[in-house]
C-alpha positions as CSV (number, residue, x, y, z in Angstrom):
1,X,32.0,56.5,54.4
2,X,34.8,58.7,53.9
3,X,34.4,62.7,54.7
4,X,36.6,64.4,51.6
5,X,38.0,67.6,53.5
6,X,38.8,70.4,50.8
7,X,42.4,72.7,51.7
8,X,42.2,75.3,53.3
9,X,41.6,78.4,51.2
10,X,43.6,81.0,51.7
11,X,43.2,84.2,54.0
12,X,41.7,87.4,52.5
13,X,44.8,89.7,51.8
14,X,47.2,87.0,51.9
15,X,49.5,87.3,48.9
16,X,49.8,84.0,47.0
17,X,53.4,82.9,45.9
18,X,53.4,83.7,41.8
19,X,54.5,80.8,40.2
20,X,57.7,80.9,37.7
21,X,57.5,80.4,34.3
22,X,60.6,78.5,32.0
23,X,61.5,81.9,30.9
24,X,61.5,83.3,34.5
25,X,63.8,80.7,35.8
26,X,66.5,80.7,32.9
27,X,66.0,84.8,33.5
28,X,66.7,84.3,36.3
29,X,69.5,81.5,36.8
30,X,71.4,84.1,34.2
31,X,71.3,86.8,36.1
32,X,74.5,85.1,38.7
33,X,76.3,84.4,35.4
34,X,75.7,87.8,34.1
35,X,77.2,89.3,37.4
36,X,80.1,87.1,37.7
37,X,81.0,86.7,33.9
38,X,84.3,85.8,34.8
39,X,83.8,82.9,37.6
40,X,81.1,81.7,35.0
41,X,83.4,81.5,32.2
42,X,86.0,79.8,34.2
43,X,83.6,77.2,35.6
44,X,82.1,76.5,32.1
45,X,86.0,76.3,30.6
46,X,86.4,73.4,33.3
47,X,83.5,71.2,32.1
48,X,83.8,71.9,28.3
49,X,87.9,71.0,28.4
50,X,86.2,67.8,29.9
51,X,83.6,66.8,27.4
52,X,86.0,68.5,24.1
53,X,88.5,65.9,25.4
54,X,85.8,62.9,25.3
55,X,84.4,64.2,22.1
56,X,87.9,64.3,20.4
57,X,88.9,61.0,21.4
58,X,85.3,59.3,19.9
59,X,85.5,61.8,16.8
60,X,89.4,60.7,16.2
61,X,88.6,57.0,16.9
62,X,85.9,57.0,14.5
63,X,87.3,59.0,12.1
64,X,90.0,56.1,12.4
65,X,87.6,53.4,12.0
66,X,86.1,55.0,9.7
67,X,89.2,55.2,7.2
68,X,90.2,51.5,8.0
69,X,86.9,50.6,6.9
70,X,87.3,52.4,3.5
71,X,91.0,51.2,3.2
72,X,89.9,47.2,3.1
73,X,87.1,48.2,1.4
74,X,88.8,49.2,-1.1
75,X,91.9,46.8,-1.1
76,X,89.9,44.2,0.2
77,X,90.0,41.6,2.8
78,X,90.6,38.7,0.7
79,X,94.2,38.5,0.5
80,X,96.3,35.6,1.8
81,X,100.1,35.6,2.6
82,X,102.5,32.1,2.3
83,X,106.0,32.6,3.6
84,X,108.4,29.7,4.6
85,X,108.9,28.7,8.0
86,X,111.4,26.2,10.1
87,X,111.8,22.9,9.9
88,X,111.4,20.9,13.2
89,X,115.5,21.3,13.6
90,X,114.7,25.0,13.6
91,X,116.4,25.5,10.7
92,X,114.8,28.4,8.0
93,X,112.9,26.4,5.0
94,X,112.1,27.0,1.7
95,X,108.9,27.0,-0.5
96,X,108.8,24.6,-4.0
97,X,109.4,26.5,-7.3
98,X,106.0,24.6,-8.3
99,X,104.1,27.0,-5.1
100,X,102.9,29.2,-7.0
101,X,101.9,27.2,-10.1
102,X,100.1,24.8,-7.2
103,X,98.1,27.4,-5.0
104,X,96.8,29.1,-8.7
105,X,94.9,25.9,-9.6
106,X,92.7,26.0,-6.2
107,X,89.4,26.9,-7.7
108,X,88.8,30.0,-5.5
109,X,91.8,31.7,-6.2
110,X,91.4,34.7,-8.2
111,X,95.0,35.6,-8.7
112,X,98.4,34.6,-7.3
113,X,102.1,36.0,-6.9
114,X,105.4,36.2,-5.3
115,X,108.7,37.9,-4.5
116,X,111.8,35.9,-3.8
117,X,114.6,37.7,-1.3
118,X,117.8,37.6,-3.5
119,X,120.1,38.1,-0.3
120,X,121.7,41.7,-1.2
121,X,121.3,45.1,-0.7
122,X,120.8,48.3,-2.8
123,X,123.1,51.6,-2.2
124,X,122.8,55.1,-3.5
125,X,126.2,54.4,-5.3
126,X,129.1,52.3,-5.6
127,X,130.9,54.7,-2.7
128,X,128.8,53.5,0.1
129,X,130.2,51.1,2.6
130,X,129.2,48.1,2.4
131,X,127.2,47.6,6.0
132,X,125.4,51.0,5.3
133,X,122.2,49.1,3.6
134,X,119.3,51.7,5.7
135,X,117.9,48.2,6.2
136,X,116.4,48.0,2.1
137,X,115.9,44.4,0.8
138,X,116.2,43.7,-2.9
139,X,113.6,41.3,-3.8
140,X,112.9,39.7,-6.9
141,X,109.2,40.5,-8.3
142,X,106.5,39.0,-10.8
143,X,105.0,41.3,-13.2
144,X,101.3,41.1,-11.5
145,X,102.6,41.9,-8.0
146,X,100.9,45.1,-8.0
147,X,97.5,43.6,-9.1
148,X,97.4,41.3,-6.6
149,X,98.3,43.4,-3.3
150,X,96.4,46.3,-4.3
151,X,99.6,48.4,-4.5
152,X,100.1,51.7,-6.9
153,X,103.0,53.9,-8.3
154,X,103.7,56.9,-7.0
155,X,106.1,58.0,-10.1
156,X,107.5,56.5,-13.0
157,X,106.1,52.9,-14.0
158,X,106.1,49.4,-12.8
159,X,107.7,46.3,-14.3
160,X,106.4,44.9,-17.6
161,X,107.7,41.8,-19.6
162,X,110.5,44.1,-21.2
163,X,111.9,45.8,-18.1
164,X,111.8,42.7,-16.1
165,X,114.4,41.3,-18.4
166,X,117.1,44.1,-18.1
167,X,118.6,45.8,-14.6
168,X,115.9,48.2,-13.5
169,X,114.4,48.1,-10.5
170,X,111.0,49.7,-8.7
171,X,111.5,51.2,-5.1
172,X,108.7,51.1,-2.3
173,X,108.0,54.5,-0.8
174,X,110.3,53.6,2.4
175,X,113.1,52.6,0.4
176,X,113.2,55.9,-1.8
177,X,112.8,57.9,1.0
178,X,116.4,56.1,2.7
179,X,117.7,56.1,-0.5
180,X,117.0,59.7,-1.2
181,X,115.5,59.6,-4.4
182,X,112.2,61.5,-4.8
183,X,111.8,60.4,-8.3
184,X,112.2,58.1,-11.3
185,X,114.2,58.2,-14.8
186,X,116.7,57.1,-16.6
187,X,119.3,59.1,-15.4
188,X,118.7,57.8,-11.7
189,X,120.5,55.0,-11.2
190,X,121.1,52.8,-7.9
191,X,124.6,50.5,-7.3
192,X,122.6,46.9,-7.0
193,X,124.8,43.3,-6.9
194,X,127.9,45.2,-7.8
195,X,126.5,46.7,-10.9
196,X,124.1,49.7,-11.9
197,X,120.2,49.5,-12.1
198,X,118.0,52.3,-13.7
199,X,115.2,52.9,-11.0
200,X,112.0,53.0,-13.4
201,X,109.3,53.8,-10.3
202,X,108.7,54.5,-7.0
203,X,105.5,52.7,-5.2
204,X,103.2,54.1,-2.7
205,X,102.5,52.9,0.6
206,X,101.7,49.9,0.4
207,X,98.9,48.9,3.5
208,X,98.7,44.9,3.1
209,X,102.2,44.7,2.3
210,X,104.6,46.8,4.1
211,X,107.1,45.0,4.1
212,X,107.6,46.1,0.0
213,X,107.6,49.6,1.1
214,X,111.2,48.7,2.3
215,X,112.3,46.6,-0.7
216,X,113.8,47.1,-3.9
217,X,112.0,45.1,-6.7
218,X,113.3,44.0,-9.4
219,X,112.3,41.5,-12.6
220,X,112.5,37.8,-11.6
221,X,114.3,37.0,-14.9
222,X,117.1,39.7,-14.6
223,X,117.5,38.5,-10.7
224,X,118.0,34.7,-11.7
225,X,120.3,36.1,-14.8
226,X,122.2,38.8,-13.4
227,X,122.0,38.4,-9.4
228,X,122.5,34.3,-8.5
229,X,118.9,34.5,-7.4
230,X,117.7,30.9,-6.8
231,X,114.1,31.1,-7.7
232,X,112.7,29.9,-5.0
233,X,109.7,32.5,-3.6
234,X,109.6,33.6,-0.8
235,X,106.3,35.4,-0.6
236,X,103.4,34.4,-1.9
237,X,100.3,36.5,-1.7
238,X,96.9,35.2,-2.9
239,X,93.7,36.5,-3.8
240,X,90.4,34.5,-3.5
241,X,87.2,35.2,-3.7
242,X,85.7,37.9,-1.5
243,X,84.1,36.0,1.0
244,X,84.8,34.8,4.6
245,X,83.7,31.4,4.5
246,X,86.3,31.4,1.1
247,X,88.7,32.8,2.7
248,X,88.8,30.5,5.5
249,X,88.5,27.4,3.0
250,X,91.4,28.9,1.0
251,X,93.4,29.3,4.5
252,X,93.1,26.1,5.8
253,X,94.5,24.3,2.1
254,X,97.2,26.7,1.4
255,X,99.9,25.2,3.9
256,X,99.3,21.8,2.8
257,X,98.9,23.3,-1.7
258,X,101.9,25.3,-1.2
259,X,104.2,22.6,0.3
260,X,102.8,19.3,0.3
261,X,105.8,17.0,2.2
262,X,105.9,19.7,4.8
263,X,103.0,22.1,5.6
264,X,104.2,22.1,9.0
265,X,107.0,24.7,7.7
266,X,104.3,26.8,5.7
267,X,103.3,30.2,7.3
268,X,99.9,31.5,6.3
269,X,98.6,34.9,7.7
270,X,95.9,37.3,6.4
271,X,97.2,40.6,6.4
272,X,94.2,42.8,6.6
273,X,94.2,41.1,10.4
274,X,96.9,43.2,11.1
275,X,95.3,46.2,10.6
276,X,92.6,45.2,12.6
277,X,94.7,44.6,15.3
278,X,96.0,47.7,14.6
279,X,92.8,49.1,15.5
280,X,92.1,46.9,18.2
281,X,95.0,48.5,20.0
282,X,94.2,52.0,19.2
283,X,90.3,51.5,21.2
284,X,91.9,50.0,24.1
285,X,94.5,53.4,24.0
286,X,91.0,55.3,22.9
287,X,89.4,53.7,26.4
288,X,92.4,55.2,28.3
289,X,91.8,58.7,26.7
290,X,88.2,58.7,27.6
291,X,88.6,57.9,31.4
292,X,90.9,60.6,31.6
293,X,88.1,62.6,29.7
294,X,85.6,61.5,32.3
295,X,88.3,62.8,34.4
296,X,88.6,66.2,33.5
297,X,85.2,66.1,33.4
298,X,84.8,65.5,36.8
299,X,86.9,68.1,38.0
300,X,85.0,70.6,35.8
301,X,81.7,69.2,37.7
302,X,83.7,70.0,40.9
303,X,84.1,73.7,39.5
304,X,81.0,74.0,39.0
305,X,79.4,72.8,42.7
306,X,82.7,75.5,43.8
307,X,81.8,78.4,42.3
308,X,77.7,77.6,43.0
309,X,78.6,77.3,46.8
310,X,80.7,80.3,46.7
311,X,77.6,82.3,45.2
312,X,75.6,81.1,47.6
313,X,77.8,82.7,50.3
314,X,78.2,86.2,48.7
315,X,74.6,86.4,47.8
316,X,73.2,86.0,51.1
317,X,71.9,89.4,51.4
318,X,69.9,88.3,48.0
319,X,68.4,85.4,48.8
320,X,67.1,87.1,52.4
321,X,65.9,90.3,50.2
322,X,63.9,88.0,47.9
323,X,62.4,85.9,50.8
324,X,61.1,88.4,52.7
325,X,59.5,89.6,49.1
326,X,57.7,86.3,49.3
327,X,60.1,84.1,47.2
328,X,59.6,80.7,48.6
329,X,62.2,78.1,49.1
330,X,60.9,76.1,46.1
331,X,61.9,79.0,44.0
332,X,65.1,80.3,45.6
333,X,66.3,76.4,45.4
334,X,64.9,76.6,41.6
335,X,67.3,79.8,40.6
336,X,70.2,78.6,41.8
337,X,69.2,74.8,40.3
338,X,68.9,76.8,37.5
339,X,72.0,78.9,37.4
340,X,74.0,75.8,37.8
341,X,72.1,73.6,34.7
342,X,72.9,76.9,32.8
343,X,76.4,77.1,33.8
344,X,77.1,73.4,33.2
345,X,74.7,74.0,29.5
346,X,77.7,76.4,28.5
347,X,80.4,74.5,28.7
348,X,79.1,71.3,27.4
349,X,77.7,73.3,24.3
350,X,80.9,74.7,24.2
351,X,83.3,71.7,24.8
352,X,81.2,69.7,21.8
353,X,81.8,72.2,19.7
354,X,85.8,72.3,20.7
355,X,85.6,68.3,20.3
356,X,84.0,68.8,16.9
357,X,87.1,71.3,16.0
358,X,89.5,69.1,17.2
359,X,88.7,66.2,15.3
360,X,87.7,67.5,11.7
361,X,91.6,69.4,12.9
362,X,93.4,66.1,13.4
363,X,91.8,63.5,11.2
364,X,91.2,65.8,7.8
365,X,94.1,68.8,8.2
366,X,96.6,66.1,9.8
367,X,95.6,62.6,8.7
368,X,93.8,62.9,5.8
369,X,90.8,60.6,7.1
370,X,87.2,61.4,7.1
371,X,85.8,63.1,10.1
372,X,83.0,61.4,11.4
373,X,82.0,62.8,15.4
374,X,78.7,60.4,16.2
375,X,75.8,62.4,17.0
376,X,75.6,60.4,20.4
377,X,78.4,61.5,21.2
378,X,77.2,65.1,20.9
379,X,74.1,64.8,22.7
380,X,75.5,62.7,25.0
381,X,78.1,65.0,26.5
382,X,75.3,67.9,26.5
383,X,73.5,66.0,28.9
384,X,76.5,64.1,30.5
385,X,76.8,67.9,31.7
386,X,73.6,68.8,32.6
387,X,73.5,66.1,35.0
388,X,77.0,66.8,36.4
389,X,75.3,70.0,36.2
390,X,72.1,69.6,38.2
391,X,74.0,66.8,40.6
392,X,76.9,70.2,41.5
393,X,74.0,72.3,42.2
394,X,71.7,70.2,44.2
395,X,73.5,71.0,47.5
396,X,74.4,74.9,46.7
397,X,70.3,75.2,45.8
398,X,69.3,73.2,49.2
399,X,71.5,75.5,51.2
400,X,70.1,78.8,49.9
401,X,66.6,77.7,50.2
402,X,67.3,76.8,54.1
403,X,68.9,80.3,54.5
404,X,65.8,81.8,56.8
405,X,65.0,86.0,55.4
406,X,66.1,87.5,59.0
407,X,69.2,85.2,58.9
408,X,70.3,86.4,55.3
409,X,69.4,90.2,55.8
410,X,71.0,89.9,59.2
411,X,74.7,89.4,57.4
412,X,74.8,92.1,55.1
């Protein structure tokens, strides 16, 4: 049988150690920031500079994500682009006249268009030399272009059966920009094929499509009439139905709908990939960012273990006074645990709330996007410090626990 033996109870008149409180230890730990306000303030700058930067860069990514998702959202992921390619001699191909007419009778196409490159180039006026184009297109357009791309006008209109037939033309928000012309109306006029065309409207940025935010449009009727335009298109943009597993069907058969004795020198892309390789690029930059978040952070942890060992040294003659009071080592390692978590506590609080700032800054002041900062994020850079935090003053607290009261009182 085992003999239980009870502790040994302690002496009469032998002071027991009082045990601290939560409240006691955060009084406590604040008391070395109180009495070193600056050293604190620059410790806790170096660890919230860290987590603002790592908060920024999630917040701004998201934010980004967040605004991409609302763009094809709302101009949708179902559209499908046909341009001509080579033929196996390499040389540039063409697509039917009958494309169009063909890829509108597949059942899941919802709508269908096209713009045909006429081969010239729009000036401000009839003074501008020739090889001065600013690198603007003049492309014939179909009346449901707009529809179909999910594009809108900025000022003025867009064509309609009766402007299609006579020279006016619609700029895309690139071209008025080089152009200089900030608005519409029938007393602005561009020099077009050697003759004058009213410009009727002015398009906004066009996401799916950019490459109309560089182009001139103009009727298809007037450009076969009035500009030698051949009629063959050579962009076709389709919309199907809103599905993946349409879309994909739709992709595979356009090639072979569009040109039937060659869909070898069919291109077919979906341009709503682009943006999402767009975005693709801009996490792997985001990744960067962060590491050199983690970085600063780092360094700010290193503050913080600096500053904690350089307390410990100036407050020798403290930590002996409170031993010999009867402060154990328990608690003396405790305050300065403490002082550090709190230190640390600062500037993560602080550098979230910086992040926060940054972000709703850049992505609604500056982009115009949503600001979204995920509330992981948040908490997780508040504790990301407090374990730097508590990791920085691990070694400062073991060293002014081990400082014996004789030693300490002895250095003052």
């Amino acid at each position: 049988m085992t003999a239980i033996i009870d502790p040994p109870a302690p002496r009469r008149g032998q002071p027991t150690p009082a045990r601290l409180n939560l409240p006691d230890v955060a009084r406590v730990g604040a008391a070395g920031l109180r009495t070193r306000p600056m050293r604190a303030f620059l410790s806790a700058l170096g660890i919230a500079i860290g987590i603002a930067a790592m908060i920024a860069v999630v917040g701004i990514s998201t934010s980004s994500r967040e605004d991409l998702n609302r763009q094809l959202a709302r101009l949708g992921t179902n559209l499908l682009r046909v341009a001509p390619g080579q033929s196996m001699f390499g040389k540039p191909s063409h697509l039917p006249n009958q494309a169009v007419a063909m890829i509108g009778r597949i059942e899941p196409v919802t709508s269908v268009t096209a713009t045909g490159d006429t081969g010239l180039n729009v000036y401000r006026n009839d003074h501008i030399p020739t090889g001065q184009t600013g690198s603007i297109v003049v492309e014939a357009a179909r009346i449901d272009l707009l529809a179909t791309v999910g594009a809108t006008v900025a000022d003025g209109t867009w064509l309609n059966t009766a402007a299609e037939q006579y020279p006016t033309v619609v700029l895309g928000d690139q071209a008025a920009r080089r152009l200089g012309i900030g608005a519409s109306g029938a007393s602005v006029q561009v020099w077009l094929g050697d003759q004058w065309f009213t410009v009727i409207g002015i398009l906004d940025p066009v996401p799916l499509a950019p490459e109309l935010d560089s182009a001139a449009l103009v009727g298809w009727p007037v450009a076969q009439a009035k500009l030698g335009f051949d009629g063959y298109p050579t962009t076709i943009y389709t919309r199907t139905r809103d599905t993946n597993e349409v879309v994909a069907a739709v992709r595979s058969a356009l090639a072979r709908t569009a040109n039937p004795e060659h869909p070898d020198e069919v291109n077919v892309s979906r341009p709503s990939d682009v943006l999402a390789a767009k975005q693709a690029a801009n996490t792997t930059l985001n990744a960067l960012l962060l590491g050199l978040g983690a970085v600063a952070l780092l360094v700010g942890g290193v503050g913080v273990a600096n500053t904690m060992v350089i307390s410990v040294l100036e407050r020798r003659a403290e930590i002996g006074l409170r031993r010999s009071l009867g402060a154990t080592r328990g608690q003396i390692r405790l305050q300065f645990l403490a002082e550090s978590l709190l230190l640390s506590a600062l500037g993560g609080v602080g550098g979230v709330l910086l992040g926060i700032a940054v972000t709703i800054a850049y992505a609604s002041y500056y982009q115009g996007w949503p600001s979204v900062v995920p509330a992981w994020a948040s908490v997780g850079g508040v504790a990301a410090t407090l374990i730097i935090g508590g990791i920085a003053g691990l070694y400062p607290a073991w060293r002014a626990a081990r400082l014996a009261p004789t030693e300490a009182l002895a250095t003052t």
